[in-house]
C-alpha beads as a LAMMPS data file, in Angstrom:
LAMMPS data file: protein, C-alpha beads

279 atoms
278 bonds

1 atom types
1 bond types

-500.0 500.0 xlo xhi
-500.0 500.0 ylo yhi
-500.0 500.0 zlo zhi

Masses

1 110.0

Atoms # bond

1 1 1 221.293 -406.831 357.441
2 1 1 217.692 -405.411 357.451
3 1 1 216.327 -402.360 359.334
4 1 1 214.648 -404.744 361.557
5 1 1 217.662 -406.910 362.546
6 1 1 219.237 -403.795 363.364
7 1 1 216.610 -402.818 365.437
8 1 1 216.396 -405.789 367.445
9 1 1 220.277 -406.151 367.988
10 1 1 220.545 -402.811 369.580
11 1 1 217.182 -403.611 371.400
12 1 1 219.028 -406.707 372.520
13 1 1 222.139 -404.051 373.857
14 1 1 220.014 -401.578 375.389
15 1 1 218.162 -404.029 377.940
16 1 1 221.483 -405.821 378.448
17 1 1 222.613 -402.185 379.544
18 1 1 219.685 -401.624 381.852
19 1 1 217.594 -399.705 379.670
20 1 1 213.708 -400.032 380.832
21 1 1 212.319 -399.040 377.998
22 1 1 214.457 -400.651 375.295
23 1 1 212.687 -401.886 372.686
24 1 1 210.579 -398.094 371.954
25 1 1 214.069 -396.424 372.248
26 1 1 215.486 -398.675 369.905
27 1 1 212.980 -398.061 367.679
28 1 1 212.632 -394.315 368.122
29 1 1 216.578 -394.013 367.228
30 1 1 215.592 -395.926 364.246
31 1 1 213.271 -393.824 362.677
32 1 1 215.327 -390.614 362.893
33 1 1 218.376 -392.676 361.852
34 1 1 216.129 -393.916 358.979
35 1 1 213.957 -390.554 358.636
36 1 1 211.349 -392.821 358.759
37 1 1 207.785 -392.363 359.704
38 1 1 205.935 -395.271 361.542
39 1 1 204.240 -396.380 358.660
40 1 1 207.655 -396.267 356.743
41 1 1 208.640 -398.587 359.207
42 1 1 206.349 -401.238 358.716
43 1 1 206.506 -401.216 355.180
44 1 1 210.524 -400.919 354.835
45 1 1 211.909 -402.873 358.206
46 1 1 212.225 -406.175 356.075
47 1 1 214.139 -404.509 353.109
48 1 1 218.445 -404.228 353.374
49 1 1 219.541 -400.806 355.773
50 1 1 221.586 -398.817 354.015
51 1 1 225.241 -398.226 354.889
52 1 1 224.897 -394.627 355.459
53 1 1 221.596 -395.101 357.937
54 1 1 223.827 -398.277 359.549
55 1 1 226.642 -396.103 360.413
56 1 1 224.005 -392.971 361.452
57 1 1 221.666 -395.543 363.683
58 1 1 224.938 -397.811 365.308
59 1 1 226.101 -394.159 366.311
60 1 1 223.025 -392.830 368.297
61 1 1 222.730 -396.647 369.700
62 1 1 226.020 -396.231 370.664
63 1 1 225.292 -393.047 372.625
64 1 1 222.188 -394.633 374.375
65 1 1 223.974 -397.743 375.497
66 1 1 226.158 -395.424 377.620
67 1 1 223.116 -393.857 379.075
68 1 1 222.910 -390.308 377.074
69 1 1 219.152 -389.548 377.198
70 1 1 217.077 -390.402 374.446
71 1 1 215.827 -386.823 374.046
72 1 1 219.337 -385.309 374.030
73 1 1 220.171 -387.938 371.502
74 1 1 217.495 -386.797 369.623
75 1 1 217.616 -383.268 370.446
76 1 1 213.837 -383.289 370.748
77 1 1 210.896 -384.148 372.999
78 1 1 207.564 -383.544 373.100
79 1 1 205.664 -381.886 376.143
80 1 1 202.260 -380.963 376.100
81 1 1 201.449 -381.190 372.502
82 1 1 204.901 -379.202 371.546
83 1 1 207.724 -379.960 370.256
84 1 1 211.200 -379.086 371.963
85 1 1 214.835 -378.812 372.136
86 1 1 216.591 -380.281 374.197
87 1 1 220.645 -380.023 375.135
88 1 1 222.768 -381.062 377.873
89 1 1 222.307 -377.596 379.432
90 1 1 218.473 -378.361 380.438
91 1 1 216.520 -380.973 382.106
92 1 1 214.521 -383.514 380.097
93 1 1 210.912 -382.279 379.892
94 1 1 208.593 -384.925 381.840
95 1 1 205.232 -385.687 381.622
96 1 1 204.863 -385.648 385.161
97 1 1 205.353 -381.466 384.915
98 1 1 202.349 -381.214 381.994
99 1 1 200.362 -381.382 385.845
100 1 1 201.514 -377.641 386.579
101 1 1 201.295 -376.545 383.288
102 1 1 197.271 -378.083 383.929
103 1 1 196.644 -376.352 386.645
104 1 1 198.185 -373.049 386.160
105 1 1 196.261 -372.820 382.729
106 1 1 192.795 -371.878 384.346
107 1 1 194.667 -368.843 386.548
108 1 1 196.810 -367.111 383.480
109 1 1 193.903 -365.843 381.110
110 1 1 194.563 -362.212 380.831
111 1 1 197.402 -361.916 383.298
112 1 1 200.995 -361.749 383.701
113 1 1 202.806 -364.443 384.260
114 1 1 206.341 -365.772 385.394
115 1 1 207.898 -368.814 385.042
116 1 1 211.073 -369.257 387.587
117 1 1 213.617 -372.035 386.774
118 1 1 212.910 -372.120 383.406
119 1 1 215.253 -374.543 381.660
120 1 1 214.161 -375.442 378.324
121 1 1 211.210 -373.038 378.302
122 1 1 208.560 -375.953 378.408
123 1 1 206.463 -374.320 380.776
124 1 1 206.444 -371.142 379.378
125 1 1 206.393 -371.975 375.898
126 1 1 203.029 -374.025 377.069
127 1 1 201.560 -371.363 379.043
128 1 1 202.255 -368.652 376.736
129 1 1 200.579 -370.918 373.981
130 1 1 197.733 -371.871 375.583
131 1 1 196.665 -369.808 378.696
132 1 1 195.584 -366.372 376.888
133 1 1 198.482 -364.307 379.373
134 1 1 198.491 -361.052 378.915
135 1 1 202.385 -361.397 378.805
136 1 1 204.310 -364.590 379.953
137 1 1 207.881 -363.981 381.377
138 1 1 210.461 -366.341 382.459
139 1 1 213.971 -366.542 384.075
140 1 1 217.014 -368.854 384.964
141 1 1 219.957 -368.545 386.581
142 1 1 222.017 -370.673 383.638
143 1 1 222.596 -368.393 380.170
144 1 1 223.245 -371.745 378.705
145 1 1 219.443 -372.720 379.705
146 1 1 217.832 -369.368 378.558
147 1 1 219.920 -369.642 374.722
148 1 1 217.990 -373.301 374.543
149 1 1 214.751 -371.658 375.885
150 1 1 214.870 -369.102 373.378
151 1 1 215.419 -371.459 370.994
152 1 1 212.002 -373.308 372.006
153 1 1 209.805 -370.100 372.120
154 1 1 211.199 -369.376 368.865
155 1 1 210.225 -372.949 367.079
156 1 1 206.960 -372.586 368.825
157 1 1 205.872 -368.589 367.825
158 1 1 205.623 -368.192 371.686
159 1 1 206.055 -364.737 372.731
160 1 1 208.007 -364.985 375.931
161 1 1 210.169 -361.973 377.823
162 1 1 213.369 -363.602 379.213
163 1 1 215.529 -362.739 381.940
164 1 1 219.321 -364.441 383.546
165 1 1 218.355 -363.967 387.281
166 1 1 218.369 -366.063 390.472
167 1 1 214.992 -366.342 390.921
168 1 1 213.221 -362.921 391.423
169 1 1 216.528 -360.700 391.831
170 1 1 216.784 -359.131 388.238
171 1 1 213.150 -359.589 387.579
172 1 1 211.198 -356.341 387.537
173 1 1 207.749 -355.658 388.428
174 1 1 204.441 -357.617 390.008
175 1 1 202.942 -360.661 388.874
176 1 1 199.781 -362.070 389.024
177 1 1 201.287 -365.949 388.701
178 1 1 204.280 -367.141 389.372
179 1 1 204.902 -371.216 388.156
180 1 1 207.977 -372.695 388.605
181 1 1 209.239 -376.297 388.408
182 1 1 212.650 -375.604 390.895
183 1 1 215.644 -378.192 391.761
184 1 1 214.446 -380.228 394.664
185 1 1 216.037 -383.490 394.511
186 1 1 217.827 -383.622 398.030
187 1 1 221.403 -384.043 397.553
188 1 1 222.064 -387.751 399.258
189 1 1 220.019 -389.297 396.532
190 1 1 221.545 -389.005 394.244
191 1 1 223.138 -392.124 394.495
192 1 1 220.255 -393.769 393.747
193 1 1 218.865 -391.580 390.303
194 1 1 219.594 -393.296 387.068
195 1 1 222.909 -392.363 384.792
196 1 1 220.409 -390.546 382.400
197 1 1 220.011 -388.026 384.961
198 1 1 223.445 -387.996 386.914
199 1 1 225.718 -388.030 384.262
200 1 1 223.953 -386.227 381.644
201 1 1 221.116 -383.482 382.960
202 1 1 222.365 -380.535 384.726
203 1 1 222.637 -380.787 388.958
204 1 1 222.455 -377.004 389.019
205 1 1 218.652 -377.739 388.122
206 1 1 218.147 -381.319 389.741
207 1 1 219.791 -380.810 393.512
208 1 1 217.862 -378.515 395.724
209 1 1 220.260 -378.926 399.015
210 1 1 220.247 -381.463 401.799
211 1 1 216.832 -381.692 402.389
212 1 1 215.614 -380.612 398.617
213 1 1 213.685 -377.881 400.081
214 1 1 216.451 -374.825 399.453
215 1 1 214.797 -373.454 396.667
216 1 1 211.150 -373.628 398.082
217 1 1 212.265 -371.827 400.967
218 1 1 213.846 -368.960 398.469
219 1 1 210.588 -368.944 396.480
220 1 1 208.130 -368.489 398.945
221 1 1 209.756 -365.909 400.323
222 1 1 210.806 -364.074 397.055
223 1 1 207.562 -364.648 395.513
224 1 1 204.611 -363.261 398.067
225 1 1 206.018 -359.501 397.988
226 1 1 206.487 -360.178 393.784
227 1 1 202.461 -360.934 393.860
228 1 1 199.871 -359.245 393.338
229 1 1 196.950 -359.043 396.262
230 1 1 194.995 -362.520 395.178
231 1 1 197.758 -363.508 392.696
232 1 1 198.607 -367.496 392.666
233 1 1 202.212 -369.654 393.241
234 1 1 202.143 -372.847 392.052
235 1 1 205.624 -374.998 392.301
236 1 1 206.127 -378.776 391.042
237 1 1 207.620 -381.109 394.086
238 1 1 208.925 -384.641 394.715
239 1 1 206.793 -387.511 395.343
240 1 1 207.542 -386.643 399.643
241 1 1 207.255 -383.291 399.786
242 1 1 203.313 -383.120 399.748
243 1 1 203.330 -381.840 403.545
244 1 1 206.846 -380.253 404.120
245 1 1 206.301 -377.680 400.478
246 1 1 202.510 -376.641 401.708
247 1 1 203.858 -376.096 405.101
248 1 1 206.648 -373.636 403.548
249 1 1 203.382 -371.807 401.992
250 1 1 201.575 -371.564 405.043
251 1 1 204.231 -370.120 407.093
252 1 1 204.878 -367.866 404.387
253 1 1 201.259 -366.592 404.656
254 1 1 200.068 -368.242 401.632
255 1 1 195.923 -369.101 401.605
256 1 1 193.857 -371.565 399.976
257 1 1 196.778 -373.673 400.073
258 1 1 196.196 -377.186 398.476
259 1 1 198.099 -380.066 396.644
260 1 1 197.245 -382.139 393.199
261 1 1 198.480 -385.560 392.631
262 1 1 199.991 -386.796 389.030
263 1 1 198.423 -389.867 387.599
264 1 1 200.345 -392.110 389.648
265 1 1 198.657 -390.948 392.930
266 1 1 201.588 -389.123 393.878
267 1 1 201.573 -385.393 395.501
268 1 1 203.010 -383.598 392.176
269 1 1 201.573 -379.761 392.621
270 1 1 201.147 -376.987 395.183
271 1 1 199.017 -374.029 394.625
272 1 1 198.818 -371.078 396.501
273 1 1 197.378 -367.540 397.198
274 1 1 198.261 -364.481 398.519
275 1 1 195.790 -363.143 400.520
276 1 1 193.493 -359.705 399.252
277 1 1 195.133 -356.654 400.421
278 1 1 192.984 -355.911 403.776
279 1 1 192.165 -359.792 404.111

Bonds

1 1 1 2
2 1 2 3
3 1 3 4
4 1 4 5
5 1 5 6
6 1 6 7
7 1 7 8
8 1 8 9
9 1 9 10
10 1 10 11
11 1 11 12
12 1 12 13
13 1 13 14
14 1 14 15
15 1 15 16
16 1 16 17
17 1 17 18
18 1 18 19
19 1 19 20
20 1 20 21
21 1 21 22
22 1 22 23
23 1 23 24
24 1 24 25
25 1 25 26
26 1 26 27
27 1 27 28
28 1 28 29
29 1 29 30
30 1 30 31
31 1 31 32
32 1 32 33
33 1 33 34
34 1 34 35
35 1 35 36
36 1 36 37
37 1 37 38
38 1 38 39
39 1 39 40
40 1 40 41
41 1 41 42
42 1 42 43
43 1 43 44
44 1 44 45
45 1 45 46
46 1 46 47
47 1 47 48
48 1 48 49
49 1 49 50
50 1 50 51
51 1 51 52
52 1 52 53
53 1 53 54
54 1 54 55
55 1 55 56
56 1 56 57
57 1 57 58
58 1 58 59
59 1 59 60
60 1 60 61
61 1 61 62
62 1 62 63
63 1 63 64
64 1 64 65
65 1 65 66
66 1 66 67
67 1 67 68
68 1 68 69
69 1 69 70
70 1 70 71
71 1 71 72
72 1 72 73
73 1 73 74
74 1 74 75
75 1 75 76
76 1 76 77
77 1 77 78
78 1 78 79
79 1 79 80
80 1 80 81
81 1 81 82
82 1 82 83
83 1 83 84
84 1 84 85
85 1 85 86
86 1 86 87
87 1 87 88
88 1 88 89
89 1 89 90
90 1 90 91
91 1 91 92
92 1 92 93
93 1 93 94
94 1 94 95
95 1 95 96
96 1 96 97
97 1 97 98
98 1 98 99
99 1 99 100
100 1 100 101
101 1 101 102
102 1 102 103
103 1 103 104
104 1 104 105
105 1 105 106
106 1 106 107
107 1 107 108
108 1 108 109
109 1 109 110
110 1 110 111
111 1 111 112
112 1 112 113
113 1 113 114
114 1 114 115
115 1 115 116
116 1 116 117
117 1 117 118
118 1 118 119
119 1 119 120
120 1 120 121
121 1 121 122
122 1 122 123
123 1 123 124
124 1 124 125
125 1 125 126
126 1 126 127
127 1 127 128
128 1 128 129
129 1 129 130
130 1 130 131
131 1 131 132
132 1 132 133
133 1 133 134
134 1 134 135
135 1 135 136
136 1 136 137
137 1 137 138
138 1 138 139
139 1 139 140
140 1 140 141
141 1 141 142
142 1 142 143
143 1 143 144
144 1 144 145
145 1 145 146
146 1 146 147
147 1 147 148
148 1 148 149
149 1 149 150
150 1 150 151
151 1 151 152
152 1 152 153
153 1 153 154
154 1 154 155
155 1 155 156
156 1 156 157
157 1 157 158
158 1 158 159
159 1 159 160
160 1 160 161
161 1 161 162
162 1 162 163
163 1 163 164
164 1 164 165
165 1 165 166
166 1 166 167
167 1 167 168
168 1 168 169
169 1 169 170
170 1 170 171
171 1 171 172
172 1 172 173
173 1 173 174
174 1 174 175
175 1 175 176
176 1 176 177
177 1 177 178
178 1 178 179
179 1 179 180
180 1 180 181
181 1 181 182
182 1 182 183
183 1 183 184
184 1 184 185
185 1 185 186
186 1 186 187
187 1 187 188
188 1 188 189
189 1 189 190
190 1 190 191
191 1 191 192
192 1 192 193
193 1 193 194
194 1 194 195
195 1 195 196
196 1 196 197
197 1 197 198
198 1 198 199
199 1 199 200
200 1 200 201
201 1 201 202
202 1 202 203
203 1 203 204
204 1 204 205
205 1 205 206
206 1 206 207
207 1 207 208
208 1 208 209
209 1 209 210
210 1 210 211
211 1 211 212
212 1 212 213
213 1 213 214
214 1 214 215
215 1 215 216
216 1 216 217
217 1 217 218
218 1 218 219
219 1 219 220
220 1 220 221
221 1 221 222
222 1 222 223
223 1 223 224
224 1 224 225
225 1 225 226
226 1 226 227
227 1 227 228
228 1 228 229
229 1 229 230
230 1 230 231
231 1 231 232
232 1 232 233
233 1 233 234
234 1 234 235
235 1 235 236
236 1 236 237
237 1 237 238
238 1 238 239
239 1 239 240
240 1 240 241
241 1 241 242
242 1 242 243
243 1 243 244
244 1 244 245
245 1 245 246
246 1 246 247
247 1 247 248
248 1 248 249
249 1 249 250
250 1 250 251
251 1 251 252
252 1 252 253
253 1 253 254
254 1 254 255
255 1 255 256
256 1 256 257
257 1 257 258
258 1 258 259
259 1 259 260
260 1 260 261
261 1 261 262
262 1 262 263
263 1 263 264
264 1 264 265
265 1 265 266
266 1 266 267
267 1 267 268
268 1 268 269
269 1 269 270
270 1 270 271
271 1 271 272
272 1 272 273
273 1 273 274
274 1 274 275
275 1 275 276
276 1 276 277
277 1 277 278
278 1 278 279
């Protein structure tokens, strides 16, 4: 059997299982089976797979056809240009979050920074890379999380000061941003998320209460007193919580309050100030 009849068989078992994207994850699986590169792949699917890649590939397929994500498979993902691990203990980093890590860029040159909910560190690792902080801090609640965190800011050379807390509670001092990308799925859907997520990510970090807003409420609350006069919040939220979230702000006496859409036209971002001391 060739690399590419392999390939296409498991292709073949990951639609049958409901797998969208079957054919790239089929593929995908097959070059770190293979340690393959993509041009390796086109010059060596025709030739005989050996046994040892067989048995390594029909294991990961294995995995996916049951649903396991393809980046905890993998133990890897990319967001934002970086490379990261991922485990069972974090979410899956999503493009749809590289919007935050956008938009809190322009506001973290030369300050300090938080990021709340951290998970696997992407957000932090990012902003700490890229945004010219003066220091970049972030916390979660899970100690499972944080080790894989760590782990990322490590791989990356991203210097990163890391705290276990529930939200703000054992984090000292002011900040002059505070990101975070919090649990906000509401709790009766999910029935209707795929098994990836369900039976594999972590509901401690998907579920944010009946009404997905539990957290939000927390935050904006925890978060203005945490700030410093003219400091920013900026939270990721689901595709229906464009007016609920930026009401939360409001009422917590957040300014300048405004929302960005991701690239689907869906509200993906809220940003928001707290007012000048004397304003």
């Amino acid at each position: 059997m060739t690399y590419f009849d392999c390939y296409k068989e498991a292709a073949g078992l990951f639609s049958a299982a409901g797998i969208i994207e079957a054919e790239q994850d089929a593929l995908l699986l097959m070059l770190d089976a293979a340690r393959f590169t993509r041009t390796d792949w086109i010059m060596e699917r025709g030739k005989e797979i050996p046994d040892d890649v067989k048995m390594r590939y029909e294991g990961y397929c294995a995995l996916r056809e049951a649903r396991e994500p393809l980046q905890q498979i993998l133990e890897t993902t990319c967001f934002y240009g970086f490379d990261f691990y991922v485990t069972k203990d974090v979410l899956c980093p999503r493009q749809d979050t590289e919007h935050l890590v956008e938009w809190a860029l322009a506001d973290c040159k030369g300050k300090r920074v938080l990021d709340l909910c951290t998970g696997s560190g992407c957000i932090a690792v990012s902003l700490a890379k890229l945004g010219s902080a003066k220091e970049v801090c972030a916390s979660d609640l899970s100690e499972a999380a944080l080790l894989v965190a760590k782990e990322n800011a490590r791989r990356n050379d991203a210097a990163i000061t890391f705290y276990q807390s529930d939200l703000m509670k054992d984090v000292p001092g002011e900040f002059d941003v505070i990101v975070s990308n919090p649990p906000y799925i509401p709790q009766g859907e999910a029935k209707n998320l795929a098994p990836e997520v369900t039976e594999y990510e972590p509901h401690m970090a998907l579920f944010g209460g009946e009404d997905g807003l539990d957290f939000y409420k927390r935050i904006v609350s925890e978060c203005y007193d945490r700030l410093t006069p003219g400091g920013v919040l900026i939270v990721e939220i689901g595709y229906d919580q464009g007016e609920s979230v930026p009401e939360l702000f409001r009422s917590a006496a957040f300014s300048e309050v405004t929302v960005r859409k991701d690239y689907a036209g869906l509200d993906r971002v809220v940003r928001g100030v707290k007012l000048q001391d004397g304003l």
